[in-house]
N, C-alpha and C positions, 0 to 999 in steps of 0.2 A: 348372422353375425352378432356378436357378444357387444348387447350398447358401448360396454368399457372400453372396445376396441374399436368406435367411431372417432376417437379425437385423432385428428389427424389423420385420419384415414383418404385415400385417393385411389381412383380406378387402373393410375399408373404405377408403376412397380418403384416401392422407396429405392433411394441410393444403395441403403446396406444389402437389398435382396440382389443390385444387380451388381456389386460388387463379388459377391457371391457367386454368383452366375460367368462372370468375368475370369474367375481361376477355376473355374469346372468347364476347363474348355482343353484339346487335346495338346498337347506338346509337342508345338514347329517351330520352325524359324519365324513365321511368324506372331504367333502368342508369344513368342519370347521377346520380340524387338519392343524397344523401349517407346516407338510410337503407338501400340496398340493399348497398353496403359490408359485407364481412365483416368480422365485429369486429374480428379480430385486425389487420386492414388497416384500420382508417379511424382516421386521424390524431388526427383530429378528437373520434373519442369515446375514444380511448385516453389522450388529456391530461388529461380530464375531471377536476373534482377528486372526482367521486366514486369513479373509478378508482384513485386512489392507493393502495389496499391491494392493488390488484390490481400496479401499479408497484411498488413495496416487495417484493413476493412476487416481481418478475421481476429487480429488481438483485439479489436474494439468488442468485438459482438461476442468472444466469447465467453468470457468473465463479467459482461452486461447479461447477457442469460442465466448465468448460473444464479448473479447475485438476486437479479428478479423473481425468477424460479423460487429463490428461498423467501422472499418476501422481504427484501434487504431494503428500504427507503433510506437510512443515514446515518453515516459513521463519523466518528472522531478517531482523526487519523494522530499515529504518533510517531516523529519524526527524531532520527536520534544515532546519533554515532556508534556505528559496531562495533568497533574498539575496548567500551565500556565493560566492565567486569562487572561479572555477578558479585559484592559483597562478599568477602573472605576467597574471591578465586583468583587465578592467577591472571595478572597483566600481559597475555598471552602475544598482544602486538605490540609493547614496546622495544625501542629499539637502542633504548639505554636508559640509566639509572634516574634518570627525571622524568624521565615519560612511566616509566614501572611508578614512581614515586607519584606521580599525576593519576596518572589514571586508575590506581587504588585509591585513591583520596576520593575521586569521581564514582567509585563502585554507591556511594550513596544513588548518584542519580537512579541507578537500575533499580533499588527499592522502589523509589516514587513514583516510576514510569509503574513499575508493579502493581502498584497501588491505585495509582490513577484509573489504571484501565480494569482496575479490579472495581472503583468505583463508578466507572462509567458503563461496566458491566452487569453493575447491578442495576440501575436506572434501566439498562436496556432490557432486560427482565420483565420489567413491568411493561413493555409495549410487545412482549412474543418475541424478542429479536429484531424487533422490524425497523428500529430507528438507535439509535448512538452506539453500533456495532464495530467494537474497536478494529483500524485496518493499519498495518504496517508492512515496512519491506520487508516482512518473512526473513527476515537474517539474523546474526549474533544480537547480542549486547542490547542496547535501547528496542531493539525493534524484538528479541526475544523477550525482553520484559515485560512488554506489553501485550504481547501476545497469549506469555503465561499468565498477565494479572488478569484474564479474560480466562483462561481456563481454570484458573483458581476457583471460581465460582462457578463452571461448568458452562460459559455462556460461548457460544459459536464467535471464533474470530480469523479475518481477513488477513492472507499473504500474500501481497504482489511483489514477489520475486523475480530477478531479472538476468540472463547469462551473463556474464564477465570472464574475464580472460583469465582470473583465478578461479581458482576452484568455490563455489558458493551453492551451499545448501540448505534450503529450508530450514527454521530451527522445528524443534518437535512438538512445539505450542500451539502451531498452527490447525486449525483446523480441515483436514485434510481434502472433503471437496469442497474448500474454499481457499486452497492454496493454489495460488498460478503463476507461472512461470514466462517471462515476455523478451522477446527481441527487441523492441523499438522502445528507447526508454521516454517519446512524445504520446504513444501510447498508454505504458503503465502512469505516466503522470497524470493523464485526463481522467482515468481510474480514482486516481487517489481524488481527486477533486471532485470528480461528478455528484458525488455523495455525500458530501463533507459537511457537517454541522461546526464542528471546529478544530484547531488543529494544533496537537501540543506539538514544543518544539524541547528538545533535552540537546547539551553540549554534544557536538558535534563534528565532523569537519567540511569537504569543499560537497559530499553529496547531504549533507543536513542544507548547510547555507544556502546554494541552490535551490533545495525546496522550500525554505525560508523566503527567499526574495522572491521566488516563481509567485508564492502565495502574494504576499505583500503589493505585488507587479497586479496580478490580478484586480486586487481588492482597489489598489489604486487610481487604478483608469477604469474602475467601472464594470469591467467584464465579468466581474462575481461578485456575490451579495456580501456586504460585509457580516464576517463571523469571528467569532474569538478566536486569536492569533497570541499562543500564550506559549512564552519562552520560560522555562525552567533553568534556574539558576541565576540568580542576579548578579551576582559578579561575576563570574562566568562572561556573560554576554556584555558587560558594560565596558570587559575590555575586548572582544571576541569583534565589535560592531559600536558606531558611537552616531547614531540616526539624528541627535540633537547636532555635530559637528557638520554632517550635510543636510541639517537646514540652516545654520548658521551660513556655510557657504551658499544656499539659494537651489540648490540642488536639486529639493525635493521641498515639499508647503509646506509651512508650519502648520503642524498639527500631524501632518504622516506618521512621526513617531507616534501619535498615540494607537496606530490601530492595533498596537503593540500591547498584550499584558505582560507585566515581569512576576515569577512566584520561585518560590521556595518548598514549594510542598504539593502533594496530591489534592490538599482541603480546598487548598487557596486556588487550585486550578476550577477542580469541581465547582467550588461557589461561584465561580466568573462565568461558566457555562450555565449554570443554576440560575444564573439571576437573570443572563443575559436572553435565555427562551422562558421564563418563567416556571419554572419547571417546580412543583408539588415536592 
């Protein structure tokens, strides 16, 4: 045997060979009935809902291997409304003349996400890849900006993309085996988090704010280490969320807002991450 062909190697026959062996069998009624199916191969019982623990345990592990496999230890994830237009393109989702008028006014934000992750792309450079690997939800607008501000500089970047009832594909920035696709969206979130050095936030709507407060909810009680939590856009957010108004009503401690940074720009993001790991 060929050393190379020890890893992994076992005196029983892998899944793929007996998969293989499984459709090299004669054509009856029974090869054909849908119980002779090896489990791992029948569509049919793998949907199952009583399978779902068993689904759940596979969107976990299998984008936790791929990312390991590549030597992935920590991302800054960027969180951000698909709606957003690239700069000079069209306002493809408004649904009247203030929203068209908004959200070209916002085409700034797609710049900065650009940029941002162009800058935190370069940083990642110097470590192989292996730590601040930009990751977003693989879709339009803020989340293809950042996606491309990581291919602009040629550096591998993260899509966890999710089915929806609309039609939703991947943008093309994505780095291809590292773009994944998820049913359980408790799943793709643990994803985004597992990894997380910190986490820019760009104007958004009810699925930005969600992972906004998910984080924040975390950070809060403890459950995750606090990390730079940086909202892009200052007035944007100041009327969008008013975090000093529920501590004033007792809501939340005084001080919760600050795990909050506010910025204006790509710099001002980087520097906050910059200072806050020390980073050369």
């Amino acid at each position: 045997m060929n050393p190379e062909d020890k890893a992994g190697w076992t005196p029983l026959p892998h899944s793929h060979e007996d998969l293989e062996r499984a459709k090299a069998v004669p054509d009856t009624p029974q090869t054909r009935a849908p119980a002779y199916r090896l489990a791992w191969d029948d569509e049919d019982f793998m949907t199952r809902r009583e399978l779902r623990p068993v689904r759940l345990q596979l969107e976990l592990l299998k984008p936790e291997m791929a990312l390991s496999e590549r030597g992935i230890r920590s991302t800054v994830i960027l969180f951000g409304g698909a709606r957003i237009p690239e700069p000079g393109g069209p306002a493809w989702a408004a649904k009247n003349e203030t929203q068209k008028k908004n959200l070209e006014a916002n085409a700034g934000y797609y710049a900065e996400a650009r940029q941002f992750a162009r800058l935190c792309s370069e940083y990642s450079a110097s470590t192989y890849y292996r730590e601040f690997v930009v990751v977003t939800g693989g879709g339009p607008g803020v989340m293809e900006a950042g996606n491309r501000g990581a291919a602009d500089c040629g550096a591998p970047t993260i899509g966890l993309n999710i089915v929806l009832p609309h039609e939703q594909a991947p943008n093309e920035y994505v780095t291809p085996d590292l773009c994944f696709n998820f049913h359980y969206f408790a799943i793709r979130k643990m994803h985004f988090m597992m990894r997380a050095k910190a986490v820019a936030i760009f104007p958004g709507g009810f699925g930005t704010m969600d992972e906004l407060f998910e984080t924040l909810t975390l950070i809060q009680t403890g459950r995750m280490e606090r990390l730079p939590v940086i909202l892009f856009g200052k007035e944007f957010w100041k009327r969008a969320i008013d975090l000093d108004y529920l501590a004033e009503q007792g809501t939340i401690s005084p001080g919760d807002q600050n795990i909050i940074d506010a910025v204006d720009t790509a710099d001002e993001a980087w520097t906050i991450i910059r200072e806050f790991y020390e980073l050369r």
